[in-house]
mmCIF file of the protein (N, C-alpha, C, O) and its ligand, coordinates in Angstrom:
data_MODEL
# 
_entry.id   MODEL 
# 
loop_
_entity.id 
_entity.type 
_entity.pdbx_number_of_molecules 
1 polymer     1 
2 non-polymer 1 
# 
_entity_poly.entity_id                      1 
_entity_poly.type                           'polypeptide(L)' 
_entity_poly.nstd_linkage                   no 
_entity_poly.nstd_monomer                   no 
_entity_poly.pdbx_seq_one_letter_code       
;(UNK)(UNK)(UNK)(UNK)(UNK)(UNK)(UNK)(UNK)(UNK)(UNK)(UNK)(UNK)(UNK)(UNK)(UNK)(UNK)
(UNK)(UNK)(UNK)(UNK)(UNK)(UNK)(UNK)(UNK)(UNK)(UNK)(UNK)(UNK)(UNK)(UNK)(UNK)(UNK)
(UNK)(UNK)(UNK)(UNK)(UNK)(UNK)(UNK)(UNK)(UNK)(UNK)(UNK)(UNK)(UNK)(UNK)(UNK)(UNK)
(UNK)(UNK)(UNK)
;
_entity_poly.pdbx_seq_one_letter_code_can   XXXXXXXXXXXXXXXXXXXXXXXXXXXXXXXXXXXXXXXXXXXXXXXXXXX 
_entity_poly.pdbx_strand_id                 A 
# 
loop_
_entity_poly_seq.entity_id 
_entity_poly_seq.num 
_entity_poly_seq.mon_id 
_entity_poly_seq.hetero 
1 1  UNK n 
1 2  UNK n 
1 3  UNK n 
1 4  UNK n 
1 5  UNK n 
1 6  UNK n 
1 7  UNK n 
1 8  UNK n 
1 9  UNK n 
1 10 UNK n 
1 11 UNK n 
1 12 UNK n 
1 13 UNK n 
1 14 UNK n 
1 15 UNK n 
1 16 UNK n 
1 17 UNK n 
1 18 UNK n 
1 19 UNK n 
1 20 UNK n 
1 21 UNK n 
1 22 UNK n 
1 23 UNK n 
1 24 UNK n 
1 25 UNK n 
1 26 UNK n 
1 27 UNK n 
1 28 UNK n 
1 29 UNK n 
1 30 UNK n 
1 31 UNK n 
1 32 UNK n 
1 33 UNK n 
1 34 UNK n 
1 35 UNK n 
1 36 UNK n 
1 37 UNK n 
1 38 UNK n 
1 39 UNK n 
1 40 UNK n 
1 41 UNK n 
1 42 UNK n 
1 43 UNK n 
1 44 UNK n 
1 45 UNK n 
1 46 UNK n 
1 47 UNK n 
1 48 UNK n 
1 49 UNK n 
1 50 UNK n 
1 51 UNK n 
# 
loop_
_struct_asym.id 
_struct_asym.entity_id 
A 1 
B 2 
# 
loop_
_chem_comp.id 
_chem_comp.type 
_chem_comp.mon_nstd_flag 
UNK 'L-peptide linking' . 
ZN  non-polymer         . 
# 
_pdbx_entity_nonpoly.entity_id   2 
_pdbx_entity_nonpoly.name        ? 
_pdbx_entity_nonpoly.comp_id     ZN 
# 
_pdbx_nonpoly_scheme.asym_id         B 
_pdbx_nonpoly_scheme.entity_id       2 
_pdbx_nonpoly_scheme.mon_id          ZN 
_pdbx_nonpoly_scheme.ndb_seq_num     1 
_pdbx_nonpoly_scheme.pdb_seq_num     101 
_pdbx_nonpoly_scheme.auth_seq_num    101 
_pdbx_nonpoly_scheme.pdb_mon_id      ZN 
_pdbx_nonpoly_scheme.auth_mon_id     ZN 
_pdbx_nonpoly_scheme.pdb_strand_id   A 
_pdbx_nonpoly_scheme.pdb_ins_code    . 
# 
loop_
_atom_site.group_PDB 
_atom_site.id 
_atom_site.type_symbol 
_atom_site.label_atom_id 
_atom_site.label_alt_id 
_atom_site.label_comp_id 
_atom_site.label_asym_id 
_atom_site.label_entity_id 
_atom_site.label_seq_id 
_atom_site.pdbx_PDB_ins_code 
_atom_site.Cartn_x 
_atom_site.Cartn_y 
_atom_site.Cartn_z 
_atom_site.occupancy 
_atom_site.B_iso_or_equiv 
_atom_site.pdbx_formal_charge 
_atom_site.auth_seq_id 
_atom_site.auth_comp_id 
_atom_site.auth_asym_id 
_atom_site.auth_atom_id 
_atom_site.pdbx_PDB_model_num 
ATOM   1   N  N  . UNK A 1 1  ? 0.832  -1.193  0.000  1.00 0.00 ? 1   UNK A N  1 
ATOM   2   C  CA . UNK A 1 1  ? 0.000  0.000   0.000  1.00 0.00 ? 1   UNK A CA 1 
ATOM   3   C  C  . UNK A 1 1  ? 0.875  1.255   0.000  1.00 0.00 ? 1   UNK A C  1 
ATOM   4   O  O  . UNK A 1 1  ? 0.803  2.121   -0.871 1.00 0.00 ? 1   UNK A O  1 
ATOM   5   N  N  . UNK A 1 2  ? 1.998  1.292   1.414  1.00 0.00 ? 2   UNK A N  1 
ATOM   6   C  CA . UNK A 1 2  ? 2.758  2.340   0.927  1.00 0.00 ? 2   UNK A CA 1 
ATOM   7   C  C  . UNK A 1 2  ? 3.718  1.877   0.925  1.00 0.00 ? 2   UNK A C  1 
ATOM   8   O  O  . UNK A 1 2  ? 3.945  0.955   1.708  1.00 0.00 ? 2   UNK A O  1 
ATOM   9   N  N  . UNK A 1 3  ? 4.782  2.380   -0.058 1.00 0.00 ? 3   UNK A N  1 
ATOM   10  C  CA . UNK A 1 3  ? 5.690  2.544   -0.493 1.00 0.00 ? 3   UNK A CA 1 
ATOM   11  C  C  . UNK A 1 3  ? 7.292  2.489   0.662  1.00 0.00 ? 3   UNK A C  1 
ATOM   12  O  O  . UNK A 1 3  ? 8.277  1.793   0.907  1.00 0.00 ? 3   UNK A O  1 
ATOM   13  N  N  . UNK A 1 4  ? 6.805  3.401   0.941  1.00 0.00 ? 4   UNK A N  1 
ATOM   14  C  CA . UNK A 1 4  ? 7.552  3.731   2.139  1.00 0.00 ? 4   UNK A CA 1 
ATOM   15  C  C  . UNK A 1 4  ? 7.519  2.609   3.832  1.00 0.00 ? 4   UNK A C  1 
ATOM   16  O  O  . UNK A 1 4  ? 8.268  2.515   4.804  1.00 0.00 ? 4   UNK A O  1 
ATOM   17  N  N  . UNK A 1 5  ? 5.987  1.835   3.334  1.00 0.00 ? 5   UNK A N  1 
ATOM   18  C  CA . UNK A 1 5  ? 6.098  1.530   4.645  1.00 0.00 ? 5   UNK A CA 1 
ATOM   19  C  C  . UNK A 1 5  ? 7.148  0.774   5.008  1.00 0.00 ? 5   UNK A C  1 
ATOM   20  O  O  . UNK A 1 5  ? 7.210  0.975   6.221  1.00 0.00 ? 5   UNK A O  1 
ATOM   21  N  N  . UNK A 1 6  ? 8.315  -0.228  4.624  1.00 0.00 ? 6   UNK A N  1 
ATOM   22  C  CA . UNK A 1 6  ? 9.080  -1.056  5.368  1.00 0.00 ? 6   UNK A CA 1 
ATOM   23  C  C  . UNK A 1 6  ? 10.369 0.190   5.634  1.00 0.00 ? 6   UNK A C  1 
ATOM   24  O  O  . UNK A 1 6  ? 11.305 -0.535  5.972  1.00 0.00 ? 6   UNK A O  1 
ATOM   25  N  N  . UNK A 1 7  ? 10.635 0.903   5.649  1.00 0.00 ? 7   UNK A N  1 
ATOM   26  C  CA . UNK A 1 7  ? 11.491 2.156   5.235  1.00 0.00 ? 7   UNK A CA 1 
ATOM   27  C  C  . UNK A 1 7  ? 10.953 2.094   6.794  1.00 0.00 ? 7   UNK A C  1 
ATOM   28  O  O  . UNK A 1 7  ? 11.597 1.479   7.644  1.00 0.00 ? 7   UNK A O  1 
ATOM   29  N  N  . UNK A 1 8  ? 9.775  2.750   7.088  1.00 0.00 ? 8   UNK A N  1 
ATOM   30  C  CA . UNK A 1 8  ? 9.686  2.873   8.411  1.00 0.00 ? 8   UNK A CA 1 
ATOM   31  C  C  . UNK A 1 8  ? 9.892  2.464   9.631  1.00 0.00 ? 8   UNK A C  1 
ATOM   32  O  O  . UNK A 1 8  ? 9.924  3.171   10.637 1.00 0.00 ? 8   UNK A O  1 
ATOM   33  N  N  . UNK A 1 9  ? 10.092 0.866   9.534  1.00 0.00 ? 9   UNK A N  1 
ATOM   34  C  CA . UNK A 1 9  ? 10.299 0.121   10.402 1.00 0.00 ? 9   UNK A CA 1 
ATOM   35  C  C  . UNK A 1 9  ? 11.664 0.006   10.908 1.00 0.00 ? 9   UNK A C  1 
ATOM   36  O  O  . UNK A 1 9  ? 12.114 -0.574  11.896 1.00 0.00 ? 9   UNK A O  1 
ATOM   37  N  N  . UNK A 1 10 ? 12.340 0.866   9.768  1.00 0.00 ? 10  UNK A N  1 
ATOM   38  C  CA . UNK A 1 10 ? 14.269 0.694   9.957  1.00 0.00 ? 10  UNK A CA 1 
ATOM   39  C  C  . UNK A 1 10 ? 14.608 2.111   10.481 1.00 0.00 ? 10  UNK A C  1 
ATOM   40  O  O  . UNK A 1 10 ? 13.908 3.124   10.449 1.00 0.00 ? 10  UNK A O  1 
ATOM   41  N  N  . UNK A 1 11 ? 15.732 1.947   10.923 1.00 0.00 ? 11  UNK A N  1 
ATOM   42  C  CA . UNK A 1 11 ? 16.374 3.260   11.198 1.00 0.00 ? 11  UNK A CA 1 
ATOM   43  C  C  . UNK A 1 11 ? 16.729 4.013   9.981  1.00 0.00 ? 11  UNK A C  1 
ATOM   44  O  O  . UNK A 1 11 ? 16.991 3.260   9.043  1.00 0.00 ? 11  UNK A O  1 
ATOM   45  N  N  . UNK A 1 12 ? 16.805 5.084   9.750  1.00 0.00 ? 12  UNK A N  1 
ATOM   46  C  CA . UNK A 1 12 ? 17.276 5.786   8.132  1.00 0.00 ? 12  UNK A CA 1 
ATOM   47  C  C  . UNK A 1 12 ? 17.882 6.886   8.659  1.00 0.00 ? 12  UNK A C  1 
ATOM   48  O  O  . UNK A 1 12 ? 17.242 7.626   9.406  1.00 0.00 ? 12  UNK A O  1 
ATOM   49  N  N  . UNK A 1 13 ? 19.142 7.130   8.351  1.00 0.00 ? 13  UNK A N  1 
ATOM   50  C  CA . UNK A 1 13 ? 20.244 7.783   8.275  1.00 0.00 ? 13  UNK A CA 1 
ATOM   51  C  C  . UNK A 1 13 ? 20.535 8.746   7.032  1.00 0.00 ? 13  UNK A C  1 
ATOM   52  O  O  . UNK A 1 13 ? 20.262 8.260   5.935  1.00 0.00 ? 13  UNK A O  1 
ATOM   53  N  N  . UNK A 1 14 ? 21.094 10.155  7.053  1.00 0.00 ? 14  UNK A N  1 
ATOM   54  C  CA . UNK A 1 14 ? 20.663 10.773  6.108  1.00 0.00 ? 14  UNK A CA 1 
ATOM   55  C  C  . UNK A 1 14 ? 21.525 11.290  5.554  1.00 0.00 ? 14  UNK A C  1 
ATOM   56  O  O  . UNK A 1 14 ? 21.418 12.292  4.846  1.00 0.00 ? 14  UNK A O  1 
ATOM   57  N  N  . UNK A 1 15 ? 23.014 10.374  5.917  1.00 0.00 ? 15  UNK A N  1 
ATOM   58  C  CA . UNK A 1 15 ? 24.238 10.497  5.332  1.00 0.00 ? 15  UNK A CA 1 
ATOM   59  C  C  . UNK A 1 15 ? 24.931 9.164   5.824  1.00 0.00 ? 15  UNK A C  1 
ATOM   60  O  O  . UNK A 1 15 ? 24.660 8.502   6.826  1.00 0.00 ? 15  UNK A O  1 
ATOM   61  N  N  . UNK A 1 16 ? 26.165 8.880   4.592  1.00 0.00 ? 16  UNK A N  1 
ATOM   62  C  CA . UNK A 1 16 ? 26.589 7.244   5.243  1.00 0.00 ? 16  UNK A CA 1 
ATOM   63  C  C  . UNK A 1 16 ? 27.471 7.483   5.995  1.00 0.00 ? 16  UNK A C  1 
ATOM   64  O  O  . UNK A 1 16 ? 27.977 6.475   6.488  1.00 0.00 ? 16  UNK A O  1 
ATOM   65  N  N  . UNK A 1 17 ? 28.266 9.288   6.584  1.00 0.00 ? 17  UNK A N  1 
ATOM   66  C  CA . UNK A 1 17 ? 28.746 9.117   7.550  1.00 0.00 ? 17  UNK A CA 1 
ATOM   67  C  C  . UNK A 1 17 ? 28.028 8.470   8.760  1.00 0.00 ? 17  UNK A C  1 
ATOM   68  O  O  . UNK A 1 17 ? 28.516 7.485   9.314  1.00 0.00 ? 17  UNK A O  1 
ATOM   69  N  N  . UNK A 1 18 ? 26.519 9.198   9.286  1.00 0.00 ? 18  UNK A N  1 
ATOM   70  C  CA . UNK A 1 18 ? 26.270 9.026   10.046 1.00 0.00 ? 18  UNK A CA 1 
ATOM   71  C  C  . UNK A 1 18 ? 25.694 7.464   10.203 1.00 0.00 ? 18  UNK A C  1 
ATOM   72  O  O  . UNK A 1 18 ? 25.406 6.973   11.294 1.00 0.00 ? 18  UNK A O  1 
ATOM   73  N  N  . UNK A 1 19 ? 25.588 6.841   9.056  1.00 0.00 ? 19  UNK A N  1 
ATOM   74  C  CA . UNK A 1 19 ? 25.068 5.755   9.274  1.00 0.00 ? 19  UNK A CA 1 
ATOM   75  C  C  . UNK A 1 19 ? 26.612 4.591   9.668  1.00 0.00 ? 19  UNK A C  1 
ATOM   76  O  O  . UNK A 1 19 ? 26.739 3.600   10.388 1.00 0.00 ? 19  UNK A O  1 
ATOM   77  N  N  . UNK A 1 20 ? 27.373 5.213   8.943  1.00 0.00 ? 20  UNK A N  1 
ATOM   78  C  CA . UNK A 1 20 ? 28.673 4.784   9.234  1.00 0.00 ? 20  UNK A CA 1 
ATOM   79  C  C  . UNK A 1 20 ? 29.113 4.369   11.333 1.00 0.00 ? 20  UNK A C  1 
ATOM   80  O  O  . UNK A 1 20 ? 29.248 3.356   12.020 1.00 0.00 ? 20  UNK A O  1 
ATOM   81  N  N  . UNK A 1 21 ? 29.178 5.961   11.558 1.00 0.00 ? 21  UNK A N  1 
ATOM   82  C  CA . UNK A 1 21 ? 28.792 5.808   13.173 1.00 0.00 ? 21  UNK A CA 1 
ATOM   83  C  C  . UNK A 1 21 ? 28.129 5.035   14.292 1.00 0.00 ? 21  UNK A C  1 
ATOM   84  O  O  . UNK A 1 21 ? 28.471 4.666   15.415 1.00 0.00 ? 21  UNK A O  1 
ATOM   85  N  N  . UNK A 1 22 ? 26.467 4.884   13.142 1.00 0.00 ? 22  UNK A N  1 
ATOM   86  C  CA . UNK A 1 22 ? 25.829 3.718   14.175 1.00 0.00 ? 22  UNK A CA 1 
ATOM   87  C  C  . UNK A 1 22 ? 26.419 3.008   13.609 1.00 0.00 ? 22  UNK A C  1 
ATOM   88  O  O  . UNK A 1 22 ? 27.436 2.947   14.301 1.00 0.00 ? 22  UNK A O  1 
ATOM   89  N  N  . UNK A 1 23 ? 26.553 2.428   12.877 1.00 0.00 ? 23  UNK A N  1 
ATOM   90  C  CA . UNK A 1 23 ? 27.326 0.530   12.781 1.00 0.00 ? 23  UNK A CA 1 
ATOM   91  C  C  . UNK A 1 23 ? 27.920 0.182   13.857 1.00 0.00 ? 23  UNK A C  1 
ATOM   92  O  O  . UNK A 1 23 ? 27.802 -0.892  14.446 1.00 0.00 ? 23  UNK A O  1 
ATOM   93  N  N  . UNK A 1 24 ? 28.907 1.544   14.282 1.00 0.00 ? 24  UNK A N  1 
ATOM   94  C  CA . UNK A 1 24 ? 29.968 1.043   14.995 1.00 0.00 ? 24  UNK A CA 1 
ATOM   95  C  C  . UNK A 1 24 ? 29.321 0.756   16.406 1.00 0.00 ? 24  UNK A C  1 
ATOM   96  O  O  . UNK A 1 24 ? 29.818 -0.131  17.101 1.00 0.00 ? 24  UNK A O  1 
ATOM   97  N  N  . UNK A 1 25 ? 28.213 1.485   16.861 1.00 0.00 ? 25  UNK A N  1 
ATOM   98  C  CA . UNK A 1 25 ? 27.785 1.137   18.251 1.00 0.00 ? 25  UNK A CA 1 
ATOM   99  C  C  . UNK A 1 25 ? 26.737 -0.061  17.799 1.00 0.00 ? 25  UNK A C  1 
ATOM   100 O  O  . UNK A 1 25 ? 26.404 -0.858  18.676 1.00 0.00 ? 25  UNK A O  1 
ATOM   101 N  N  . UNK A 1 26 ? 26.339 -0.179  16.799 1.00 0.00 ? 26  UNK A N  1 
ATOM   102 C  CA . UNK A 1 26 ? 25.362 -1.565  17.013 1.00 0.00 ? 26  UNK A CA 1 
ATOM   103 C  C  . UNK A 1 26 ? 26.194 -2.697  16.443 1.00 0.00 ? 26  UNK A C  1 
ATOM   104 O  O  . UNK A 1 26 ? 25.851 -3.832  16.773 1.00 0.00 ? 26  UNK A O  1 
ATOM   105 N  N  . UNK A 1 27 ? 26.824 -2.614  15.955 1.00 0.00 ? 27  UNK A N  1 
ATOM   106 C  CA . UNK A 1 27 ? 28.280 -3.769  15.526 1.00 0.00 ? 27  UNK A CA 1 
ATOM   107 C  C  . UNK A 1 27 ? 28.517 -4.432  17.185 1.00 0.00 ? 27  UNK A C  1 
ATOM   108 O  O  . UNK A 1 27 ? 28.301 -5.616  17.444 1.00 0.00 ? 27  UNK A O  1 
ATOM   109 N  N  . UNK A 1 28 ? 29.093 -3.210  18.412 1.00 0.00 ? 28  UNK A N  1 
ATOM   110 C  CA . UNK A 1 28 ? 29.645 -3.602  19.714 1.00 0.00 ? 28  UNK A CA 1 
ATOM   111 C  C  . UNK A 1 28 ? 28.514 -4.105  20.214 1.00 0.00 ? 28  UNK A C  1 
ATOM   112 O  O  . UNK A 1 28 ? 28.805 -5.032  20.970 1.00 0.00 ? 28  UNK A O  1 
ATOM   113 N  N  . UNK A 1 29 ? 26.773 -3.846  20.117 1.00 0.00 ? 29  UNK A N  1 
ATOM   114 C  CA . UNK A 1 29 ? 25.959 -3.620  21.321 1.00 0.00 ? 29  UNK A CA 1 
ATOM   115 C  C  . UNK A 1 29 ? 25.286 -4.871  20.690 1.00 0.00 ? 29  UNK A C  1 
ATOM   116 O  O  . UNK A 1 29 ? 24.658 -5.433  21.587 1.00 0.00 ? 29  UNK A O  1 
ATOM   117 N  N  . UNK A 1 30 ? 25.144 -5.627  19.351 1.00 0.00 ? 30  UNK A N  1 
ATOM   118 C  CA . UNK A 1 30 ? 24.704 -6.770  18.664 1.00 0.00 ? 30  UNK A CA 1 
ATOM   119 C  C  . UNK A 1 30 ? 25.164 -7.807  18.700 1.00 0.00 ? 30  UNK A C  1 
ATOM   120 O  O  . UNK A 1 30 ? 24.533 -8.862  18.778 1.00 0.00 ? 30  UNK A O  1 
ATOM   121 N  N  . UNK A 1 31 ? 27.108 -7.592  18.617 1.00 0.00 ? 31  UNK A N  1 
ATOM   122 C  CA . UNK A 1 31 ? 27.768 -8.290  18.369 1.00 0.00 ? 31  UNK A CA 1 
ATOM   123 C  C  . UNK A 1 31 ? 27.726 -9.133  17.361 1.00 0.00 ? 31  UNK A C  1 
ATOM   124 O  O  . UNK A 1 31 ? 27.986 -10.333 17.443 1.00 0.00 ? 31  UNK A O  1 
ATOM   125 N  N  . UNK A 1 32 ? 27.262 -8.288  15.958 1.00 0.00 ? 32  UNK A N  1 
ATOM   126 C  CA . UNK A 1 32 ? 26.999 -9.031  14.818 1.00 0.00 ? 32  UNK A CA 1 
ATOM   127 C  C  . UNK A 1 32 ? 27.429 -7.562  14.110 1.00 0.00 ? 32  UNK A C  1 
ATOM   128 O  O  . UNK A 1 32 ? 27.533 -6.440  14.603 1.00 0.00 ? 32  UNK A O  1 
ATOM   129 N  N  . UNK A 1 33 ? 27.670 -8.153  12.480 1.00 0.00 ? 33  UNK A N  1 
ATOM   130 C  CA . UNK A 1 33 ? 28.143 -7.278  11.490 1.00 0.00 ? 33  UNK A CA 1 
ATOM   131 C  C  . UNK A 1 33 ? 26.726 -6.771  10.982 1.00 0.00 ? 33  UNK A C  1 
ATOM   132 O  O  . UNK A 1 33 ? 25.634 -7.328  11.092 1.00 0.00 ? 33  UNK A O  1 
ATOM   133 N  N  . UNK A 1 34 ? 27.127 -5.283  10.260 1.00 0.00 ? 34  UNK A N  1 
ATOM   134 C  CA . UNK A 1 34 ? 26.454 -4.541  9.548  1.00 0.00 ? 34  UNK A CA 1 
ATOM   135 C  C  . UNK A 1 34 ? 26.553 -4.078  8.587  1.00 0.00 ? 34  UNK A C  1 
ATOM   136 O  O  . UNK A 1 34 ? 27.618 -3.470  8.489  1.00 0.00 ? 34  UNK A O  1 
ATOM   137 N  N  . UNK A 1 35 ? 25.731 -4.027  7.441  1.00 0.00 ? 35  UNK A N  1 
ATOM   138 C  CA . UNK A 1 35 ? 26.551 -3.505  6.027  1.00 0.00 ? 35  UNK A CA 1 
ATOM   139 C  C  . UNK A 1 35 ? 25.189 -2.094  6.237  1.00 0.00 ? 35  UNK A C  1 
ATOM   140 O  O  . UNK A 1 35 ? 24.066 -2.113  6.741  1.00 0.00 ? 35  UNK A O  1 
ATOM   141 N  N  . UNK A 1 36 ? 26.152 -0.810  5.451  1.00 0.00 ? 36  UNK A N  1 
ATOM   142 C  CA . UNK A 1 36 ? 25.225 -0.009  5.079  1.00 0.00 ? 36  UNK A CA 1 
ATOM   143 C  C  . UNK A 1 36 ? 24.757 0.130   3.723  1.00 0.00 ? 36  UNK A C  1 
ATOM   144 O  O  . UNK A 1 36 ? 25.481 0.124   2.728  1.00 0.00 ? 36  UNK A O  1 
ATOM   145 N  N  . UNK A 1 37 ? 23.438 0.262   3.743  1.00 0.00 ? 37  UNK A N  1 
ATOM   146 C  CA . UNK A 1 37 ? 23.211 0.228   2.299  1.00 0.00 ? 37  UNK A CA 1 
ATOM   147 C  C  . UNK A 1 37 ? 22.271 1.208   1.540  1.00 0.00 ? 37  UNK A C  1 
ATOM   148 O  O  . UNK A 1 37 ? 21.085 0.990   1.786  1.00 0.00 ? 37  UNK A O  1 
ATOM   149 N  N  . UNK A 1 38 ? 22.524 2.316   0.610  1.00 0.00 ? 38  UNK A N  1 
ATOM   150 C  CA . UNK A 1 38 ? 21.602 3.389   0.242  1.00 0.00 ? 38  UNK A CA 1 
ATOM   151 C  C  . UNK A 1 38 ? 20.328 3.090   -0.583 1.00 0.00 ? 38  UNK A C  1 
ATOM   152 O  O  . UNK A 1 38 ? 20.242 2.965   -1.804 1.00 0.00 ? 38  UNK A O  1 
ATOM   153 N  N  . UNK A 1 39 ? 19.306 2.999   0.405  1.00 0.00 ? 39  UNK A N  1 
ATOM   154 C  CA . UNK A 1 39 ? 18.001 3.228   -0.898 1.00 0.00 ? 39  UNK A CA 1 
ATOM   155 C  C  . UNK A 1 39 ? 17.338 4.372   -1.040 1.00 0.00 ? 39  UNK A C  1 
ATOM   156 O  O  . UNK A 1 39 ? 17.031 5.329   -0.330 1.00 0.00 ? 39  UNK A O  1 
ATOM   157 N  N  . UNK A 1 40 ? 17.143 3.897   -2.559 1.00 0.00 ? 40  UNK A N  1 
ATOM   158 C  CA . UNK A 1 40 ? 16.200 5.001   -3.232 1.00 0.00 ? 40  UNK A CA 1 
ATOM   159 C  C  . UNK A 1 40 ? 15.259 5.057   -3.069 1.00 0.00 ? 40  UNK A C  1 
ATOM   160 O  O  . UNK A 1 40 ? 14.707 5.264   -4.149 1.00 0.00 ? 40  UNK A O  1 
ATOM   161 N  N  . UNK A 1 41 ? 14.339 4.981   -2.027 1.00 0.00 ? 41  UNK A N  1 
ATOM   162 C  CA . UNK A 1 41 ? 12.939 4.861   -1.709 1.00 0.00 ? 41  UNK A CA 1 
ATOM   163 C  C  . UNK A 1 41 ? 12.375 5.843   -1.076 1.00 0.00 ? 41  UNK A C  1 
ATOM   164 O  O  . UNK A 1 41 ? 11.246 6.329   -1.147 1.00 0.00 ? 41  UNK A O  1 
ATOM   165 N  N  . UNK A 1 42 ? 14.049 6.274   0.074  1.00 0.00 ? 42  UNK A N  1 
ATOM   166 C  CA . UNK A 1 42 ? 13.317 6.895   0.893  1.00 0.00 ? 42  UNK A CA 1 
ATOM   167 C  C  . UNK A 1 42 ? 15.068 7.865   0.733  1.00 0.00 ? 42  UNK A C  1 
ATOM   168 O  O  . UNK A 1 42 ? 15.466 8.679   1.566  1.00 0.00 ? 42  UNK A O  1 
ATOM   169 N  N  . UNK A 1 43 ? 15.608 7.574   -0.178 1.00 0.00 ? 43  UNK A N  1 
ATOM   170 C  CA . UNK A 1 43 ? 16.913 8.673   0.034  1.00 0.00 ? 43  UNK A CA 1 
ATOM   171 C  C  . UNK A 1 43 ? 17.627 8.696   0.977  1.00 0.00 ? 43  UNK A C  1 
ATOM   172 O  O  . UNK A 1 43 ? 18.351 9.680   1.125  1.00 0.00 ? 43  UNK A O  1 
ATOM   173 N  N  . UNK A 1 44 ? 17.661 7.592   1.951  1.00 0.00 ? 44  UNK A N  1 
ATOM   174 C  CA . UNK A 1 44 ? 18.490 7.287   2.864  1.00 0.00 ? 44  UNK A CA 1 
ATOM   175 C  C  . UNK A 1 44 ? 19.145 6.423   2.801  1.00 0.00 ? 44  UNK A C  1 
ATOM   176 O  O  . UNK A 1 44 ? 19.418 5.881   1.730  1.00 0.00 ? 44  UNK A O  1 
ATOM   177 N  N  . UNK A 1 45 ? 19.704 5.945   4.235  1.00 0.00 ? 45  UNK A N  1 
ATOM   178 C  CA . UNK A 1 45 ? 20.487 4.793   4.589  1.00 0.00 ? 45  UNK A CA 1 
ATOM   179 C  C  . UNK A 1 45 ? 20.094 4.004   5.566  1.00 0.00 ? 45  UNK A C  1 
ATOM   180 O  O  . UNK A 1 45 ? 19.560 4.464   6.575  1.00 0.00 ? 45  UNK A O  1 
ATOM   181 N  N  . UNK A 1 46 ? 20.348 2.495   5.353  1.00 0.00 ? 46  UNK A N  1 
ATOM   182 C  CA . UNK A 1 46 ? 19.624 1.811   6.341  1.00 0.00 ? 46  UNK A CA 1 
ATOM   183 C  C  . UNK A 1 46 ? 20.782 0.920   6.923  1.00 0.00 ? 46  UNK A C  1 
ATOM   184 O  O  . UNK A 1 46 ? 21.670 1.184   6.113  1.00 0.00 ? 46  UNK A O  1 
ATOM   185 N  N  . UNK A 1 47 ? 21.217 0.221   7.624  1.00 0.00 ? 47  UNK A N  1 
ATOM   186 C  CA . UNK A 1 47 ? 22.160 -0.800  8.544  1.00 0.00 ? 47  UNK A CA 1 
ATOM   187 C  C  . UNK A 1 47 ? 20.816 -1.943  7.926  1.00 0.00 ? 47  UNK A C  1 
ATOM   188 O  O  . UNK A 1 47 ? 19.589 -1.848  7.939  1.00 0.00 ? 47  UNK A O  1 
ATOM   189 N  N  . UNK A 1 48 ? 21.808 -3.043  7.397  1.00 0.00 ? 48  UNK A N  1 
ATOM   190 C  CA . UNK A 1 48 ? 21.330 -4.235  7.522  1.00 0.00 ? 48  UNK A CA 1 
ATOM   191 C  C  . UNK A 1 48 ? 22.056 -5.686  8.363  1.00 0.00 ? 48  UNK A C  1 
ATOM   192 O  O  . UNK A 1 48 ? 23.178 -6.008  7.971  1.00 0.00 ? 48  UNK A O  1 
ATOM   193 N  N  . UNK A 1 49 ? 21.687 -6.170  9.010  1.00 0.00 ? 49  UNK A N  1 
ATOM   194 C  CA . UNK A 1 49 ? 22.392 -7.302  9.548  1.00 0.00 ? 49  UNK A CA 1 
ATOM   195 C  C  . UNK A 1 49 ? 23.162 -8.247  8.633  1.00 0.00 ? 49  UNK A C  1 
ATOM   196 O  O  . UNK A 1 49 ? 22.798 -8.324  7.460  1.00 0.00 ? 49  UNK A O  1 
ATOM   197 N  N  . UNK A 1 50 ? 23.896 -8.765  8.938  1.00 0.00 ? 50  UNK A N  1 
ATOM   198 C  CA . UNK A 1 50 ? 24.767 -10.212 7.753  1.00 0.00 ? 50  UNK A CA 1 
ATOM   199 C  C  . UNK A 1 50 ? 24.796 -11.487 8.853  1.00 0.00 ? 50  UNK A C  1 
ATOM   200 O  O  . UNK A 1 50 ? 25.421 -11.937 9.813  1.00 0.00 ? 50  UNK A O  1 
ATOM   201 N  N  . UNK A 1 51 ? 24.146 -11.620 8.360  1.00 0.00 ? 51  UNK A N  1 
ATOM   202 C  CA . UNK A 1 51 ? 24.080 -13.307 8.985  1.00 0.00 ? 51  UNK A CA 1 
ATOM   203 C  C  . UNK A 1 51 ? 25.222 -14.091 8.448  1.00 0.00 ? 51  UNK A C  1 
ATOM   204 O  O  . UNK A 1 51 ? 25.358 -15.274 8.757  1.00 0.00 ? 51  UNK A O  1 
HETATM 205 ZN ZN . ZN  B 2 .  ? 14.487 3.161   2.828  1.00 0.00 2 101 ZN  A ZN 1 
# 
């Protein structure tokens, strides 16, 4: 329905410095890896987990 809705459910970052930054505290506080990755949906950045 919308477009946007799974966009919402994530954190979105509005530069990959800053998305860069959280990695590093949810990398320590997860103890799992993070890739950042830019979509065009919502013009941001989102942290995804790597299993
Ligand atoms: Zn998005």
């Amino acid at each position: 329905m919308n477009k946007s809705d799974k966009c919402d459910k994530k954190r979105t970052f509005f530069s990959e410095i800053e998305a860069r930054k959280e990695r590093g505290w949810a990398e320590s506080e997860h103890k799992k890896k993070f890739n950042i990755y830019y979509c065009d949906k919502c013009n941001g950045w989102h942290l995804a987990s790597i299993k």
